[in-house]
C-alpha angles and dihedrals in degrees: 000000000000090000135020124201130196116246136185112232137185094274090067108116118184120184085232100055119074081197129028095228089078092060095028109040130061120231088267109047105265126121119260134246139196119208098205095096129035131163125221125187119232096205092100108034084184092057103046104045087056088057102055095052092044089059097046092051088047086056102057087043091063097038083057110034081240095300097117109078115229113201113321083326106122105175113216119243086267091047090058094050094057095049077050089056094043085044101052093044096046104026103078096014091067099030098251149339094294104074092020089066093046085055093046091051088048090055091056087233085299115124094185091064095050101089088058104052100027102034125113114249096022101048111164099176090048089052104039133351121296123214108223125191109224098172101122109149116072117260090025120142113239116284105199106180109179106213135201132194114213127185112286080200094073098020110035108009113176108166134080120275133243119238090052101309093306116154124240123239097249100041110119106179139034121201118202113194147127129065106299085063089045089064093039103052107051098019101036091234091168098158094044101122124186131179085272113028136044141167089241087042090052103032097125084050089043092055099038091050087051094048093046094046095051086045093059095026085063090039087065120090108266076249095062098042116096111261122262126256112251120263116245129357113330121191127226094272092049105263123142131249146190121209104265090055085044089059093046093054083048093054104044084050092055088050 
C-alpha cells in the first residue's frame, strides 16, 4: 500500500455500546474512519508528497463546497454543485472533512463504488489494497494511490476501553481526542463523566499521559519548566505565612 488509513471494524468493543455497530458503523451503513492517524509510505517521496497535498486540497473543497480557491484552481458553478453534493453525502456521515476527504479520495471521486469498498460487512479496502484514482483537475497525469485500511483498535484507538480502561496486549497507539480530553488533561478534571468517556472507562490512557508528561516535563531545562507553586501560605503582596499568622490575617479581617 501507498496509504493506509485507520478503520473501525467489528471487533471494536467499546464499555458504552450494548452492540459494536453503534461505535464502529456509520448511519448509513458504511464503516468508520478516524483521521488522527494515517500512515504514508516513503517508498515513493513523489508520490507522497502529492498526496498529501491532493488530500488536504480536497479538504478544504469539501469544507467549502468548492468555494475556497486552492492555488491558481477556481471551480465553475457546476463544479461547485458537485463539491456541494460530495459535501452533503460524506461530510456528516463521516464527522468531518477529514475523514470525508479521505473517503472521498478512496472512492476515487466515485460515489457508486463507495458501498463496495467502504460498506460494513463487504469492505474491500478493510480485507486487501485498494487502487484509487486521484486525477481531478483536467489535464492531470494519472495519479494511481493504492490504500489500506488497518484496525483503529490497535492503531488509533480514541475511545474509552472496556475492563476498566486497560489496555490490550497488541494495541500500538492511543488517541486522545474530543472534548472530554480536552477538560483532563489541562484542568485535571478527572471526575468529569459523559455519556462516552470517563476516568474508570480511560485509566490505562490517564496513567500513560501522566507518565509521559512527568517524563518530558523532567527532560526540559529547570528554565523552561513552569514554575513551581510556593511552599506554604502566601498574602496578596507576595510575603510568606505560616499558618498561625495566617490565622491572625484571617481574624482581624473578620473583625
Amino acid at each position: 500500500w501507498d496509504v493506509a488509513i485507520t478503520a473501525y471494524d467489528e471487533h471494536f468493543v467499546v464499555p458504552w455500546a450494548k452492540d459494536v455497530t453503534e461505535v464502529s458503523r456509520t448511519r448509513n451503513g458504511f464503516v468508520r474512519l478516524n483521521g488522527g492517524v494515517v500512515l504514508v509510505s516513503l517508498q515513493n517521496m513523489e508520490l507522497a508528497k502529492r498526496f498529501l497535498q491532493r488530500w488536504a486540497d480536497v479538504a478544504v473543497w469539501l469544507d467549502s463546497k468548492g468555494e475556497a480557491q486552492v492555488g491558481d484552481i477556481v471551480w465553475t458553478e457546476e463544479d461547485k454543485q458537485q463539491w456541494t453534493a460530495w459535501h452533503d453525502d460524506l461530510n456528516a456521515e463521516f464527522r468531518g472533512p477529514s475523514q470525508a476527504s479521505l473517503v472521498l479520495l478512496l472512492s476515487s471521486f466515485d460515489m457508486g463504488r463507495l458501498r463496495g469498498v467502504l460498506g460494513w460487512g463487504s469492505c474491500q479496502v478493510c480485507r486487501e489494497t485498494v487502487l484509487a484514482k486521484l486525477d481531478l483537475i483536467l489535464g492531470e497525469a494519472n495519479f494511481p494511490v493504492r490504500f489500506r485500511a488497518l484496525p483503529a483498535r490497535l492503531l488509533n484507538h480514541p475511545e474509552s476501553m472496556p475492563n476498566h480502561g486497560a489496555f490490550t496486549e497488541d494495541l500500538l497507539v492511543v488517541h486522545l481526542k474530543g472534548f472530554w480530553w480536552r477538560q483532563v488533561l489541562p484542568k485535571g478534571a478527572l471526575f468529569l463523566f459523559d455519556a462516552f468517556r470517563g476516568s474508570d472507562w480511560n485509566r490505562d490512557s490517564i496513567m500513560l499521559q501522566k507518565q509521559l508528561y512527568e517524563t518530558w516535563i523532567r527532560a526540559l531545562p529547570k528554565e523552561a519548566r513552569a514554575p513551581a507553586p510556593p511552599d506554604g501560605f502566601v498574602s496578596k503582596d507576595g510575603k510568606k505565612m505560616n499558618f498561625e499568622e495566617l490565622k491572625q490575617l484571617l481574624k482581624h479581617t473578620d473583625d
